[in-house]
N, C-alpha and C positions, 0 to 999 in steps of 0.2 A: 852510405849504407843505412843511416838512422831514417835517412828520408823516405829512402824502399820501404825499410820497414813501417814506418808511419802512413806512407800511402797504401801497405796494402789492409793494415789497420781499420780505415777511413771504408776501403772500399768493402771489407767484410763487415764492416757496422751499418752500412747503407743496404747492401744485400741482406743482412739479416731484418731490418726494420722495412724492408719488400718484403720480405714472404712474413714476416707479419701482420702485411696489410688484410683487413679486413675484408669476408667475405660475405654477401648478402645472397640470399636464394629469396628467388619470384619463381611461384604457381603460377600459371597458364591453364586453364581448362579448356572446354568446346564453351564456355559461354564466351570468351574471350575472342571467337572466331566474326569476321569482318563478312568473309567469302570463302568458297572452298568450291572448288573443280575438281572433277574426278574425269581419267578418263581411263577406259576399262576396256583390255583387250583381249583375246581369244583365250589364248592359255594360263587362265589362274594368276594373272598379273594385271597392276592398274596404277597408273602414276593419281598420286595425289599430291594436290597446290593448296593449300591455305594459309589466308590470309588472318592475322592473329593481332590487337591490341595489347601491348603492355608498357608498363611502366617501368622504364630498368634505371636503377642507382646509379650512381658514377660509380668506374673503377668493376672493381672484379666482384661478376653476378655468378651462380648456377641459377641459370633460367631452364626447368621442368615444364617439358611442354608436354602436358596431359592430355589424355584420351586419342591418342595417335592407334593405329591399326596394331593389332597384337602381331599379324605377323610381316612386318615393314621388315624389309631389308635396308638395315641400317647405316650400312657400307654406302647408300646410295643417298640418305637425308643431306639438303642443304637446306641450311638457314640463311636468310639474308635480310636485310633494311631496306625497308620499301621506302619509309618518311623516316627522317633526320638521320646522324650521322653512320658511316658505315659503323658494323659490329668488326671485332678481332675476336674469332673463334678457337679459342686454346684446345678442349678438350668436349668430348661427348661420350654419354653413355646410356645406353637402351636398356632398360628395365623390363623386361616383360616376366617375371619371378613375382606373380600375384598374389596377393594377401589372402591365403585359407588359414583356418583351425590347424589345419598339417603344418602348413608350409611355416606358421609363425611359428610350432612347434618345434619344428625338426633346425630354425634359425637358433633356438635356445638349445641346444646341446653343448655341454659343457657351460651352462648358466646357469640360476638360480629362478624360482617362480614363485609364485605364492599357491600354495594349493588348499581348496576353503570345502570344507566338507559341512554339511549340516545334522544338526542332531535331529534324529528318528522320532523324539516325542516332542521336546521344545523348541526345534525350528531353527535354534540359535546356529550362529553360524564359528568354526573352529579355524583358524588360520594356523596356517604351518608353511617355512619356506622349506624347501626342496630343489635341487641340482636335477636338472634333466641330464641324464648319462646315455640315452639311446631312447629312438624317435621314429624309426624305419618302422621295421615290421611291426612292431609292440613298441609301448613306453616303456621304461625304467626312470625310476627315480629315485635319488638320494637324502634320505632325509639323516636328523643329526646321530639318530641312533638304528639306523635298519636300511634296507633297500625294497621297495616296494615293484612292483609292475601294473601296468594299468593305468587308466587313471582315476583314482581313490575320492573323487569329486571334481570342482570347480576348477580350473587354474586361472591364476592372475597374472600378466606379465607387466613386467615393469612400462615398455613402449613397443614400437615398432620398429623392427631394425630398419636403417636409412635404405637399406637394399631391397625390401619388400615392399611394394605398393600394390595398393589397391585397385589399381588401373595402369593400362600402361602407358610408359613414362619417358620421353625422351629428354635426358639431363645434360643441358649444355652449357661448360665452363665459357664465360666470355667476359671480354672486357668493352661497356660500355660507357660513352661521353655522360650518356643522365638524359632522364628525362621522359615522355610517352613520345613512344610511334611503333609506325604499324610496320612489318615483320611478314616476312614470307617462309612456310616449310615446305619444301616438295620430298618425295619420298617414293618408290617403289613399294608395292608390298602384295603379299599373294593373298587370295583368299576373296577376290573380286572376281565373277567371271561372268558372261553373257551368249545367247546362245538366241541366233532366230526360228521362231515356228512362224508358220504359216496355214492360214484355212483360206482353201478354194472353191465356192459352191458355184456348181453349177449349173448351167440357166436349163430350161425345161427341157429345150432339143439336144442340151447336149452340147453344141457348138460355141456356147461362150463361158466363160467361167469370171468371177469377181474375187478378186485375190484380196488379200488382209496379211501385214506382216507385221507380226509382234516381236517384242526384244524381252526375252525372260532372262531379268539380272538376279544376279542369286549373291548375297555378300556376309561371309565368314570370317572379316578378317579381323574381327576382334574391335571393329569401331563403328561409330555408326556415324552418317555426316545426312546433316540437315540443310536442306535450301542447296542442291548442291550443282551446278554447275555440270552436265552429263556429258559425255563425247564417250564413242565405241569406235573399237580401231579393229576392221575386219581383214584378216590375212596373219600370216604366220612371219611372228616378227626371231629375229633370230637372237637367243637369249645368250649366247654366248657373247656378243657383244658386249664392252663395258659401262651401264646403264648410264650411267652422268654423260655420255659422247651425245647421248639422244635424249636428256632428261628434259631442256628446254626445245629441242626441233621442233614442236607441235607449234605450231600458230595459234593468236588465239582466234574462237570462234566471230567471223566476221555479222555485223548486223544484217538478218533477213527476214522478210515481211512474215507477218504470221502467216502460218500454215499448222496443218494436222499434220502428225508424225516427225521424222526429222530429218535434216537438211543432209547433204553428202559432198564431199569434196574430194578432189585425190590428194593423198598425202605419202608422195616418193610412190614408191611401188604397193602402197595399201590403200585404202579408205575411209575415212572418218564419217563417222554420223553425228552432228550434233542437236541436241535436244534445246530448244530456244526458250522451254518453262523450264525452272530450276524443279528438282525432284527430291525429296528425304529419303534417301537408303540409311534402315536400318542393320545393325548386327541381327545376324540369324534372322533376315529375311529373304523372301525369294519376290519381287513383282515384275510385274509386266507394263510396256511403253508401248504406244501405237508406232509401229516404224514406217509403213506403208497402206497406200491403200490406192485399186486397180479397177477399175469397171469394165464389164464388156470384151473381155481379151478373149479373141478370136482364141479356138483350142480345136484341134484333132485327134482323135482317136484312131491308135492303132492295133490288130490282132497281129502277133507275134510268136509265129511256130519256130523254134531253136533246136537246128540240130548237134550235132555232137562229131568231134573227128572219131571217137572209136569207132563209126558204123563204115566206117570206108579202109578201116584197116585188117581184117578179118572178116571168115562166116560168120551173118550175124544170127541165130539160132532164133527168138524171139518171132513167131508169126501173128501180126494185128496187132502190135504195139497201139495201146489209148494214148493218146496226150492231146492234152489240153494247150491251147496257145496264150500265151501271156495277153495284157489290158494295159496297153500302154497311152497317157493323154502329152501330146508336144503341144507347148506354144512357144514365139520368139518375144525375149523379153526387149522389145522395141515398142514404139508409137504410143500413143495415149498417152496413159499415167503411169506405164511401164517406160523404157529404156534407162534405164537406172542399175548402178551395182546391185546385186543380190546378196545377203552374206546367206553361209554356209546355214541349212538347218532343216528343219522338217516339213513337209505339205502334207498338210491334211487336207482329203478331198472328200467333198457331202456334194447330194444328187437329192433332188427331190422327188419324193412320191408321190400316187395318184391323187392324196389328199392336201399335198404344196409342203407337209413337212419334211426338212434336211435329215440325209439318213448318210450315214458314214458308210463310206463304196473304200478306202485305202487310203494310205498311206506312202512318202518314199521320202528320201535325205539327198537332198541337192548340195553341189559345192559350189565354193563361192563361185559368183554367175556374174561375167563382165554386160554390158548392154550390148544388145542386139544379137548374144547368143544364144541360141536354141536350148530348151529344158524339157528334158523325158522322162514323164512318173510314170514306174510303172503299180496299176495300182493292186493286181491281182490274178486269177485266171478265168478267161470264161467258162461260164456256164454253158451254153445254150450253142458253142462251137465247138465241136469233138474231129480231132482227126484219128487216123489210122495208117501206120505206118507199117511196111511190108516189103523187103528185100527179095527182090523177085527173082536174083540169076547174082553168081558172085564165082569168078573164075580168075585165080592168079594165074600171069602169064610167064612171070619170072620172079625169082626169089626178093626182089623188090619191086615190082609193076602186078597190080589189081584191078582187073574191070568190075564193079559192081552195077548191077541197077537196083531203085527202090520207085517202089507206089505211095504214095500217099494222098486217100482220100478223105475229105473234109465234106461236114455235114455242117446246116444250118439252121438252126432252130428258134432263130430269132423271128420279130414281126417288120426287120427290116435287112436289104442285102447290106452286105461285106466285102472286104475284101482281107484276108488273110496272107501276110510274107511269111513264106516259108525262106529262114535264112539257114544257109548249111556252111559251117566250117569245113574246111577241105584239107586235107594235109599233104605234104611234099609238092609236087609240081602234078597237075592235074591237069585234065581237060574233058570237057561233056560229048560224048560222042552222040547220045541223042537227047532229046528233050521234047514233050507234050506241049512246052508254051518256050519263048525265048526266056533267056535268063538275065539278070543284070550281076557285072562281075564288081561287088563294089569294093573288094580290096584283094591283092593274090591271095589272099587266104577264106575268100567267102564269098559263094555266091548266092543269089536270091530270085525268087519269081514271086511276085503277087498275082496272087487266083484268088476270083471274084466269085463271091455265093450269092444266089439268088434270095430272097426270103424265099423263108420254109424250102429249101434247094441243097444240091452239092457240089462237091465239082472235083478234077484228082488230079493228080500232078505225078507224069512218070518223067524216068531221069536215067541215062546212064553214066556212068564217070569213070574214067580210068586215071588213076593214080601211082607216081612214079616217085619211090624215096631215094 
């Protein structure tokens, strides 16, 4: 029994002289960073890698790794040993509770301050300690004979509470062998996001266009990384997934000979673009990266009359309907210096004038575009093609079967011919019993005829269609 009791004597003497082993804390800041890769994808999210120098003690550090993104999802950071021995990661803790005027105030509630008022004619300065008792909406303070509100001058605090910094802070209990090496953090965090535009100017006739694709990165997340390392991940990746299953899947960027703009690989069901010159993204800035660039890409214009299924369901009352036909440009993003992914984002399209300067004709929002698929902007409505629409005859046969016909004549006022589709949605099960020109049936629910204008000409297009719900 004496021996129990002596061993377990021994072993609460040994346990207590552990936990009071000594512990050292090492700073980290961004000067301390080697390398740093960002890669940034659609929605408000972006893995960040860096690579970090320090020097950690033997035995048990808080290593504070400074200037990480404010809003890092923390549940996702790993640390690891890039050079010398592995780290044993006990404990971590995200600080992002930043050091204001307020916020050190509102840490000293139920604490003591020095509060320093100066005199009105000599300048000199009055010390007085005071108890802050409330910090929210107003101050209160306590001093040895009164309670005051406000704040009555200067205040002095004793320090900084360990919980407040001044940037944000990722603090990791660990225990390491000793010594320098270098250290890897990776990390999710929001506040990065990227979006492509594009300008399209088009050549004099009209039939070719020279594309330009920018990547406008925008970064909020509360850090800023220098020299950094760029990759964009175009596609909607699914965030309910648990982010460390996919935090290393990226590869890294493989070497490729220089070029303008950025390289593209497929990555699983998405595509990456990497940037081959390292970039500075600052906090609270917005810039822009060359992504692409296209010469000479063949383009079509097309005029686009849309009708509508209510005219084929009812009298339609309206006689000489105006409308105008949409301004649509297709190319296929194949050949040349196109067949390439597209990500999702804006074209902007400029035309030139009689005197060669680009003048803005529209805009449209493309989705993400695989190669060799077709892209349709539409950029506005013409001017100088006017139709007219007119319901000439409309006779129900039975409580659900309607024969309608319509006219519609088209005018051209341009200084070149056209040709104009008129596309008409059709509802329930239909059929054309007559028609001015043949029609093309390009889905059960739509049929079409292109009619050709002369310059300075017209032309009309009659129709009848009976329709069965």
């Amino acid at each position: 029994m004496q021996r129990s009791v002596l061993g377990v004597g021994i072993f609460l003497a040994a346990g207590m002289v552990q936990a009071a082993e000594p512990m050292r804390d090492v700073a980290s800041g961004a000067a301390d960073r080697d390398a740093v890769a960002v890669t940034v994808y659609n929605d408000d999210l972006a893995l960040v890698k860096e690579r970090r120098r320090v020097d950690l003690p033997a035995g048990l550090t808080r290593l504070s790794l400074r200037e990480v993104a404010a809003q890092m999802r923390p549940e996702t950071a790993l640390l690891r040993a890039v050079t010398g021995q592995p780290l044993s990661l006990i404990e971590q803790n995200f600080d992002f509770d930043l050091l204001t005027p307020q916020k050190l105030l509102e840490k000293y509630v139920g604490r003591e301050v020095t509060v320093i008022r100066s005199h009105p004619t000599t300048g000199e300065d009055r010390r007085e300690r005071a108890t802050v008792l409330a910090a929210g909406e107003g101050t209160v303070l306590r001093f040895a004979d009164r309670i005051e509100t406000g704040v009555p001058g200067r205040l002095a605090f004793d320090s900084v509470p360990s919980n407040l910094r001044d940037r944000p802070t990722l603090s990791i209990l660990l225990e390491a062998a000793g010594g320098k090496q270098a250290v890897e953090l990776s990390y999710l965090t929001g506040g990065l996001s990227w979006k492509a535009d594009y300008v399209a100017n088009l050549s004099a006739d009209g039939k070719n266009l020279d594309l330009n694709g920018w990547v406008t990165l925008t970064n909020r997340s509360g850090a800023g990384f220098d020299h950094a390392t760029l990759q964009l991940v175009a596609g909607t990746v699914n965030r309910v997934r648990a982010p460390e299953q996919r935090l290393y899947a990226m590869p890294a960027p493989s070497p490729v000979a220089r070029a303008m703009g950025a390289t593209q690989e497929a990555l699983m069901d998405f595509h990456l673009y990497s940037f081959e010159r390292p970039t500075s993204i600052a906090d609270n800035q917005t810039k822009q990266l060359a992504l692409l660039s296209a010469s000479a890409v063949p383009v079509h214009r097309e005029y686009l009359l849309a009708g509508n299924e209510g005219y084929y369901r009812e009298r339609y009352g309206q006689i000489g309907q105006k409308l105008k036909p949409a301004v649509f440009l297709e190319f296929e993003n194949k050949g040349g210096q196109l067949g390439k992914p597209l990500p999702a984002g804006i074209v902007r399209v400029y035309a030139r004038d009689s005197k060669g300067a680009a003048q803005f004709v529209g805009e449209d929002r493309i989705a993400h575009t695989a190669k060799n698929e077709k892209l349709k902007l539409r950029l506005g409505e013409a001017f100088d093609i006017t139709a007219e629409r007119t319901q000439t005859s409309y006779r129900k046969i039975a409580d659900n079967v309607v024969e309608t016909a319509y006219r519609i004549d088209l005018r051209n006022a341009k200084e070149e011919a056209v040709t104009v589709r008129v596309q008409e949605p059709l509802p329930g099960d239909w059929e054309i019993l007559q028609e001015s020109q043949k029609h093309a049936k390009e889905s059960s629910r739509v049929a079409s005829w292109d009619v050709a204008l002369p310059v300075g000409g017209s032309g009309m297009l009659e129709y009848t269609v009976r329709v069965r719900w």
